[in-house]
C-alpha positions in Angstrom: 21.1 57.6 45.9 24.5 56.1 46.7 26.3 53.6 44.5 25.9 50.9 46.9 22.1 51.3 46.9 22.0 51.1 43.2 24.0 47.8 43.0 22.0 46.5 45.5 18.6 47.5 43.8 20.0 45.9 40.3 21.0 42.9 42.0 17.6 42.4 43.8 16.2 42.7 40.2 18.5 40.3 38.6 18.1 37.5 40.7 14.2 37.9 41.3 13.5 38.5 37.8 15.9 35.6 36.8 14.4 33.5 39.6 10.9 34.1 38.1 11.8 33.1 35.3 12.5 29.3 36.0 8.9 29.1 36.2 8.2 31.3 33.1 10.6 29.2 31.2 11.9 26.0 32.8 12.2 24.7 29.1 15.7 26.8 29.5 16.9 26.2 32.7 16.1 22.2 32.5 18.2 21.1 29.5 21.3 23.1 32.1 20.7 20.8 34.9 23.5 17.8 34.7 21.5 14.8 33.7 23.6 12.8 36.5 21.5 15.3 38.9 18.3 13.9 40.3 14.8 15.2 39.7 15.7 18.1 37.7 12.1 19.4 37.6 12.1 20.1 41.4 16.0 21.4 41.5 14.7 24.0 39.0 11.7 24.8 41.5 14.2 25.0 44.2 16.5 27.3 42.3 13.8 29.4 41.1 12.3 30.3 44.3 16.0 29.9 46.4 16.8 33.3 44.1 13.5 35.2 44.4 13.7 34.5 48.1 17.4 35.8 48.0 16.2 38.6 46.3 13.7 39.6 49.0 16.0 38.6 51.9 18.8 41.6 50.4 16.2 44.4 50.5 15.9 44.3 54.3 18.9 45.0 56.4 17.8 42.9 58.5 18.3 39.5 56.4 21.0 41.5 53.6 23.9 39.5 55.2 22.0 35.8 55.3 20.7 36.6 51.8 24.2 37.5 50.8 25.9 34.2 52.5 23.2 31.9 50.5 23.6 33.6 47.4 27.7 33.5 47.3 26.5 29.6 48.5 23.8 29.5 45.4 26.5 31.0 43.1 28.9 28.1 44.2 26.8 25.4 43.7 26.1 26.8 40.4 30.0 26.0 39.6 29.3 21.9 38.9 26.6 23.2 36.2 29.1 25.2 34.5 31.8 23.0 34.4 29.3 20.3 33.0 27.9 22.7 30.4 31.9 23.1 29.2 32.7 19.5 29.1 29.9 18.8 27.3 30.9 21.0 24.5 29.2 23.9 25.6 25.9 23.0 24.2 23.1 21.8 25.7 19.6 21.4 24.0 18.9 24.0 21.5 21.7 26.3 23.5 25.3 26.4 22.0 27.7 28.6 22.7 31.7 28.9 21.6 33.9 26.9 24.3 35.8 30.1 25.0 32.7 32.0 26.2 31.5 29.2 28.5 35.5 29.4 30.4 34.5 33.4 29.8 31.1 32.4 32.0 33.0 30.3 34.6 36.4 31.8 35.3 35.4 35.6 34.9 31.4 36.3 35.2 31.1 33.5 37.7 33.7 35.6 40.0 32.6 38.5 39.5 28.5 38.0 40.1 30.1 36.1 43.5 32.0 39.5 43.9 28.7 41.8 43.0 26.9 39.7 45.8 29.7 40.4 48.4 29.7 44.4 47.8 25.6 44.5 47.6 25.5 42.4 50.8 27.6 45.2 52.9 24.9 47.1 55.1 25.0 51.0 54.3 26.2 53.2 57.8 24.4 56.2 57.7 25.3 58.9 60.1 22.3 60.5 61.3 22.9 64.5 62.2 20.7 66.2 65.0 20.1 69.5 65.6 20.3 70.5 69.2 
C-alpha cells in the first residue's frame, strides 16, 4: 500500500468519524458555533453530514477531486469559528484551552489539515503492465 493510499484512508476516517460525531455529541460542537451565527442546531447538522459526505466523495476517484475542493472550502469556512474561539479567550462552554494553543490550532494545524486534504485529493496513476 502506497503512502498516498494510507493518507487518504486516514483522512476518509477522520473526517467521517468526526462528522458522525456532531450527531453523537452536538453538546461539543454547539457551544463552538459563533453565537452571532444563525440556527446553530442546523449549521451543526450541515457540518456533520457536509464531512461524512466528504469523506465518502474521497474514496471514489471519481468524486476525490470535488470532495477535495469542498473540504479545503469546509476547512476555510471553519477559519471565522477559530478566530472567534481565540477572541473569546479561547474558551467556550465547558472547553478552555491556553491562547497559545488556539493561534497553535489556527495558524499551524488549520494549514496543515488544508495541506493533508490537497495531497489526499491527488488521484493515484498506476501503470498497468501487460504481458504480450
Amino acid at each position: 500500500m502506497r503512502k498516498l493510499d494510507v493518507s487518504r484512508y486516514l483522512l476518509i476516517g477522520f473526517y467521517f468519524f468526526a462528522g458522525l460525531n456532531h450527531f453523537l455529541m452536538p453538546e461539543f460542537y454547539l457551544p463552538l458555533i459563533p453565537q452571532s451565527w444563525p440556527a446553530p442546531e442546523v449549521l451543526n447538522v450541515l457540518g456533520g453530514l457536509a464531512e461524512m459526505a466528504i469523506a465518502v466523495g474521497y474514496i471514489f476517484s471519481s468524486s476525490r477531486k470535488l470532495a477535495m475542493m469542498a473540504l479545503v472550502v469546509l476547512l476555510i469556512a471553519f477559519i471565522p469559528i477559530h478566530i472567534d474561539f481565540i477572541a473569546n479567550g479561547s474558551c467556550v462552554g465547558s472547553l478552555c484551552v491556553p491562547a497559545w494553543l488556539g493561534w497553535l490550532r489556527l495558524l499551524l494545524v488549520h494549514p496543515m489539515l488544508i495541506w493533508w486534504a490537497i495531497q489526499a485529493g491527488k488521484t493515484s496513476k498506476i501503470k498497468s503492465t501487460s504481458s504480450k
